[in-house]
C-alpha positions in Angstrom: 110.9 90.2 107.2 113.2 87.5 105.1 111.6 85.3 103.0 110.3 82.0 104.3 111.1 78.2 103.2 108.1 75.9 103.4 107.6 72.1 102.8 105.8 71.8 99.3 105.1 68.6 98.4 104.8 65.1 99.4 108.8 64.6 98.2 109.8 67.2 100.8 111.1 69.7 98.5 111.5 72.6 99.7 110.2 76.2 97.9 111.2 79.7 98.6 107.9 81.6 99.1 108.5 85.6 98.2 107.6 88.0 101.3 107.8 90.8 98.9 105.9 92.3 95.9 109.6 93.0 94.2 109.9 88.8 94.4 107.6 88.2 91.9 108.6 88.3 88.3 104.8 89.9 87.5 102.2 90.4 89.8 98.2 90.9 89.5 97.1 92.5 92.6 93.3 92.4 93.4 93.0 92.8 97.2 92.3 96.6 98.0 92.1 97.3 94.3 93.9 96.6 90.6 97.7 96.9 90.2 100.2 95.2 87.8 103.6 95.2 89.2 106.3 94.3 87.4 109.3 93.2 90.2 107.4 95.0 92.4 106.9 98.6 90.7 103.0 99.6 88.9 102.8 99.2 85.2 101.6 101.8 83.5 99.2 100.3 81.1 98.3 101.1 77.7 94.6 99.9 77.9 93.9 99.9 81.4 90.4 99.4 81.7 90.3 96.4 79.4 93.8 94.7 80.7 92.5 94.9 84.3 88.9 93.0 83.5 90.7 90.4 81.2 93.2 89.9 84.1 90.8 90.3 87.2 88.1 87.4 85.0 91.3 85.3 84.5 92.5 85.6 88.5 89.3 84.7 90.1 88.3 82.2 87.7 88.3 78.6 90.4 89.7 76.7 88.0 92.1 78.9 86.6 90.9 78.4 83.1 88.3 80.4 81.3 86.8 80.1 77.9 87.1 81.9 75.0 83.3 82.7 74.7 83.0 84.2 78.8 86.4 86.2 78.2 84.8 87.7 75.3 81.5 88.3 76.5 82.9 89.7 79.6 85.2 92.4 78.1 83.0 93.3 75.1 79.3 92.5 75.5 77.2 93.2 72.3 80.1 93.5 70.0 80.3 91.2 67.1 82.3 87.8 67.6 84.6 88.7 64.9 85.4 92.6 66.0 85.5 91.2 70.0 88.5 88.2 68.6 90.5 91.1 67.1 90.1 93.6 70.1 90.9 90.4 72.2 94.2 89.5 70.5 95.3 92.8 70.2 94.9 93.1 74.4 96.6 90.1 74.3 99.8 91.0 72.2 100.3 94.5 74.0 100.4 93.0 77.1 102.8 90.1 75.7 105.0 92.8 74.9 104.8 94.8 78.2 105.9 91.8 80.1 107.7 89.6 78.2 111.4 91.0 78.9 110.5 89.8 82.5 109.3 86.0 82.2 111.6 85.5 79.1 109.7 86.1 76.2 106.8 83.9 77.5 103.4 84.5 77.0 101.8 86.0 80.2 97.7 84.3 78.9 98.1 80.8 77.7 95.4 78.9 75.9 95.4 75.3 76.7 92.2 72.7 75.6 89.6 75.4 74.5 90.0 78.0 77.5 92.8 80.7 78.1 94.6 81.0 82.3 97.3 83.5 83.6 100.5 81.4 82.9 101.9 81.2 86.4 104.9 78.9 85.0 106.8 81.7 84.0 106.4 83.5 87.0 103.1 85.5 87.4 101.1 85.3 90.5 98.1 86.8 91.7 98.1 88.5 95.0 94.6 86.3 96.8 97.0 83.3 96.2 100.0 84.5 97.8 97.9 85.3 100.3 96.1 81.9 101.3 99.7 80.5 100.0 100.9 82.4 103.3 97.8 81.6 105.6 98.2 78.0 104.8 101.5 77.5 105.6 101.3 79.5 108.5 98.8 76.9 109.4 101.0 73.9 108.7 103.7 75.5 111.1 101.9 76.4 113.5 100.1 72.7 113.4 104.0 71.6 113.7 104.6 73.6 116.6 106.6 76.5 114.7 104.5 79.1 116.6 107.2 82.1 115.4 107.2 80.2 111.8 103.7 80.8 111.5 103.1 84.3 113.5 105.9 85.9 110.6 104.0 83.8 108.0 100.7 84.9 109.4 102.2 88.5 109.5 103.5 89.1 105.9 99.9 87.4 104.7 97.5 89.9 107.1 100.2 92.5 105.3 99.4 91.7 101.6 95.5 92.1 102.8 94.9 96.0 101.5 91.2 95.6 101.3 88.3 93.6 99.8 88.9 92.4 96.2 88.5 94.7 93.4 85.1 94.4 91.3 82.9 92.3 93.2 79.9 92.9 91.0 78.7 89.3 90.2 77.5 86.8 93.2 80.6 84.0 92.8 83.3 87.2 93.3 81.3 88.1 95.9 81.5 85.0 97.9 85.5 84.6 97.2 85.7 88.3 98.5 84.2 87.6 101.5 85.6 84.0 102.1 89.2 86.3 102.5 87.4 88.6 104.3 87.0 86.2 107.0 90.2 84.3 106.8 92.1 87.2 107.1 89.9 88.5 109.9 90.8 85.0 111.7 94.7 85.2 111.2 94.4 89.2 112.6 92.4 86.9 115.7 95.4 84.6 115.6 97.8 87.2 116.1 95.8 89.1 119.0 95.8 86.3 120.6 99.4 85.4 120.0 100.6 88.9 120.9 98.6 89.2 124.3 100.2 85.7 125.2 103.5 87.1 124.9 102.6 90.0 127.1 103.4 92.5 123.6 100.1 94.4 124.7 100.7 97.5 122.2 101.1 94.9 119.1 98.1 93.3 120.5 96.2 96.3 120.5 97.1 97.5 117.0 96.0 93.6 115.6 93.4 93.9 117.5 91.8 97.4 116.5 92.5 96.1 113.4 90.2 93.3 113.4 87.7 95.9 115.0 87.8 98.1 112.2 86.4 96.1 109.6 84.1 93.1 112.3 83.3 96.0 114.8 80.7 93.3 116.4 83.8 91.0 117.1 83.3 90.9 121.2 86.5 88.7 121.3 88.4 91.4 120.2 86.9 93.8 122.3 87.9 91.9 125.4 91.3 91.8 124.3 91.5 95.1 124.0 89.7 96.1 127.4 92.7 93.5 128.9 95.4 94.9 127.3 94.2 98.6 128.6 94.1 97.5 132.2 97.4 95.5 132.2 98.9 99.1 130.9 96.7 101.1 133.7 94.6 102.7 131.7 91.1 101.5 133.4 89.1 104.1 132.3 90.2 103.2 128.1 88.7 99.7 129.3 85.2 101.0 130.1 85.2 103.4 127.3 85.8 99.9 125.0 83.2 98.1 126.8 80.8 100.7 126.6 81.5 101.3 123.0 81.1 97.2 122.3 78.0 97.9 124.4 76.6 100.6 122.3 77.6 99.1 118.7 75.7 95.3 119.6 72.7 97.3 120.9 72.9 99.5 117.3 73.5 96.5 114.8 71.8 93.8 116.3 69.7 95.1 119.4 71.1 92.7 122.1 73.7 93.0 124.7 77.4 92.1 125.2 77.9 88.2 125.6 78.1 87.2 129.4 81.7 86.6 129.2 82.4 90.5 128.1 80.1 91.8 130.9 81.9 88.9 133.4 84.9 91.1 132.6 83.9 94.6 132.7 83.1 93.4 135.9 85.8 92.1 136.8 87.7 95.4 135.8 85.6 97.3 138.0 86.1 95.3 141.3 89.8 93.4 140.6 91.7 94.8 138.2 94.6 93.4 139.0 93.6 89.5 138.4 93.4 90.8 134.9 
């Protein structure tokens, strides 16, 4: 899939957004775990453990900037101001000198008015932006009525989606994990339903069991898929997925399917073919 140009700005610019991991000059990858890739290939890093929580505090930071005092506290707790500056300028300067040959010599942690941020100007990006870069203009096209725009732009985002974010162990990473949970669980909803408009029932399917896999409770999705069954003739997968929707809302939440799934199951049984 080629790369994508988007409105940017109020000017009407236009921006080339990368639909690759080789794209970026440097990228911090967060979503179904840690990687620094370097135009597009890992980094093998010389102090892992510390590199990936100084990057991963500096990524999920909301306003991009962090101070001194947190990064410090956050990569060596209970060690002396002075020892924990030298440790931090040390991680600092090896991983200048890892990446700089890619961003032209710049430095890849900039300090600006007290607090230190990833330094995106020369050309490194974090992976949970790209992706809500991708969902939101996916959005704008399809708002524009650019419905293939959006499904590719929707596509490469749901692609980039590996997993939850890596080290969710304090409550405000927790809540940006799970706010990309769910949009990415909507655009996989946005492509089922996109897919079983245009009658492309196995891509449905695979979006769809998709979705299922990580919202299992999601009965939308389970309809879609007991519909794209029956339009291939296979009736009997239909009732094994409303049976298995069946048996999953009675285990989580003790209750049973919404009247619109059972209205279809129905439906299957006695006219199939107004499916």
């Amino acid at each position: 899939m080629g790369s994508k140009r988007i409105s940017s700005d109020h000017m009407g610019k236009w921006v080339r957004l990368p639909s690759h991991e080789s794209e970026w000059p440097v990228l911090v990858c967060l979503l179904g775990g840690f990687r620094l890739l370097k135009g597009g290939r890992p980094i093998i890093l010389r102090n892992p453990t510390k590199t990936r929580s100084l990057l991963v505090n500096l990524a999920l930071e909301k306003s991009c900037c962090t101070s001194r005092d947190s990064l410090l506290e956050a990569l060596w707790p209970e060690v002396e101001s002075k020892v924990a500056s030298q440790s931090f300028y040390s991680l600092t300067y090896s991983l200048h000198m890892l990446l700089k040959d890619t961003i032209h010599g710049n430095a890849p942690i900039i300090y600006c008015n007290g607090s230190y941020r990833i330094n995106t100007d020369a050309g490194i990006h974090v992976d949970i932006d790209w992706f809500k870069g991708l969902a939101r203009v996916g959005e704008q096209q399809e708002r524009a009525g650019d419905l293939s725009a959006a499904v590719a732009s929707y596509q490469t985002a749901v692609s980039l989606y590996h997993g939850d974010i890596c080290d969710t162990t304090d409550t405000e990473s927790l809540i940006i994990s799970e706010s990309l949970r769910t949009h990415y669980l909507d655009l996989l909803s946005r492509l089922v339903d996109y897919y079983f408009t245009i009658d492309d029932l196995p891509t449905c399917l695979r979006y769809a069991m998709r979705l299922l896999s990580l919202d299992p409770c999601r009965e939308d999705a389970h309809r879609r898929v007991m519909c794209c069954y029956v339009r291939q003739g296979l009736r009997s997968q239909a009732f094994r997925q409303y049976h298995l929707c069946e048996q999953i809302l009675r285990k989580e939440y003790d209750v049973s399917p919404e009247a619109a799934t059972t209205e279809l199951y129905n439906q299957i049984r006695f006219a199939p073919g107004s499916v």
